[in-house]
N, C-alpha and C positions, 0 to 999 in steps of 0.2 A: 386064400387071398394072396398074388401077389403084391410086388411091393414094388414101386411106380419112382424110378430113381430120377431126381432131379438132378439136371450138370448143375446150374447157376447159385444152387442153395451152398454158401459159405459155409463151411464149418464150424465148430464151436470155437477152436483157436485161434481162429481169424477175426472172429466178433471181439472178441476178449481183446486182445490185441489193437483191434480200432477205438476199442472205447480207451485201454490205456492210451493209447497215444491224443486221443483228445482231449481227454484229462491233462495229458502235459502241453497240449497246445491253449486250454484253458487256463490253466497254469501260469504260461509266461506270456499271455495275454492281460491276464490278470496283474502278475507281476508288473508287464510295463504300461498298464495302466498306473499301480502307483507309486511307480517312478516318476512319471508325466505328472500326476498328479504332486506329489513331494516335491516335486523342482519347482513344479508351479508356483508352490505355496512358498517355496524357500527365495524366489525372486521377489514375488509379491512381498513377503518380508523386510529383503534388502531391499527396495525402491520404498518402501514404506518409513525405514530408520535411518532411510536418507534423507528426507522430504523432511520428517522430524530433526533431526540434526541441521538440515539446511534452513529451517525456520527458527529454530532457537539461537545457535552461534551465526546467524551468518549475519551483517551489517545491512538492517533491512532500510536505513535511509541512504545507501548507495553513499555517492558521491556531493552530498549537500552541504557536508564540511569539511569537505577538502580546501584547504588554507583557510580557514577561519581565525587562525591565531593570529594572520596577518594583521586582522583587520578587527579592530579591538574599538568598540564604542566607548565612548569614555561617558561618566558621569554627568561631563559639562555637556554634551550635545544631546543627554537625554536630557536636562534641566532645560535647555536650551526650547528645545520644543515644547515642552508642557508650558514654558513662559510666554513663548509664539502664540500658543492656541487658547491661551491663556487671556491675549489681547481681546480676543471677542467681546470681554468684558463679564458681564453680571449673567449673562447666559449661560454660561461653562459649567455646569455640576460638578463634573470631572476627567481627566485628561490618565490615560495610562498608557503605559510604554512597552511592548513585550516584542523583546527578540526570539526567533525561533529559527534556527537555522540559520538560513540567507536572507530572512524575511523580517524585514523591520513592521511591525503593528502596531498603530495607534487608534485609540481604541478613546471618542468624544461623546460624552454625555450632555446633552445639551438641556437647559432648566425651558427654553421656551424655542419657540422659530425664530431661529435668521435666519437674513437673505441670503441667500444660495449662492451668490453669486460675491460676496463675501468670505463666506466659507471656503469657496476655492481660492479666492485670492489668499488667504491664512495658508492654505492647504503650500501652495506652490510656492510660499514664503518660504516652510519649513523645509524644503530642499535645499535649501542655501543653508542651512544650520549645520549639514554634516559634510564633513571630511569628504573632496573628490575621488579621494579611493576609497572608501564605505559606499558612495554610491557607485562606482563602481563593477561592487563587489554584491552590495544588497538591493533587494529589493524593497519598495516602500508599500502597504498599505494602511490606508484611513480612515478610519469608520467614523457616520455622525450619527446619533441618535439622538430623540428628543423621550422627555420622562413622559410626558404626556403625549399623546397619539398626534397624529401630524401627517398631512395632506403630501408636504414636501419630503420629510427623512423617514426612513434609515437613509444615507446615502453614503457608497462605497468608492474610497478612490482607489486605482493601484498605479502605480508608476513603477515598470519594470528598469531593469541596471542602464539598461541601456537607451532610455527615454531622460526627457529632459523636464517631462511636465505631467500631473496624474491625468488618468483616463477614467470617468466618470461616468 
């Protein structure tokens, strides 16, 4: 029997040789995958203890009380109003006053219907009750309700700083 020599057939220490070397191309393929992978996760972290950090310390009503100190309601213009809204008479269950920021609230519980049209006349009364620079600086809104269910109320005024009469 001869023996039938092939040019093209590699050798054994050729073979050995390409499998090492793709082993270390697997290797640092491997490796910078998880590199990429580690960075990944280590941004996503930092954007994550950001977002937390910027949600806890950070002043999430912005700029709503900036110079608020200026403008200081005093006790007589809240009395003022609850005795305004007060005139309705025997109708009024109850009158409450709540500041919130820039945002003056007043907040009518009514025992039966008035006329609506009454009710705003009260309403645009009690702009005169405050301080030109409180209005100014706040805004007003007015709420009417009635205890019992009612064709006419809830009804909402708002009168922003810069109006002169509520918008209904």
């Amino acid at each position: 029997m001869k023996k039938v020599a092939t040019k093209n057939k590699p050798s054994n220490k050729s073979t050995v040789k390409t499998r090492n070397n793709n082993k270390k191309v697997v290797k640092k393929k491997t490796r910078n995958i998880k590199l990429f992978v580690f960075l990944g996760l280590f941004v996503a972290f930092v954007v994550l203890l950001f977002l937390i950090y910027k949600n806890l310390f950070s002043n999430s009503d912005g700029d709503r009380y900036e110079g608020i100190k200026n403008y200081k309601l005093t006790k007589e213009e809240i009395s003022a109003v609850t005795e305004k809204v007060n005139t309705l008479g025997d109708s009024v269950a109850s009158v409450d006053v709540y500041v919130k920021s820039k945002i003056i609230r007043i907040f009518v519980k009514l025992k039966e219907d008035v006329n609506f049209k009454t009710v705003k006349e009260v309403s645009n009364q009690t702009i005169g009750l405050f301080s030109e620079s409180n209005l100014e600086y706040y805004d007003l809104e007015i709420f009417f309700d009635t205890e019992k269910e009612s064709d006419v109320y809830p009804k909402i005024g708002y009168k922003h700083k810069t109006r002169k009469e509520f918008s209904w």
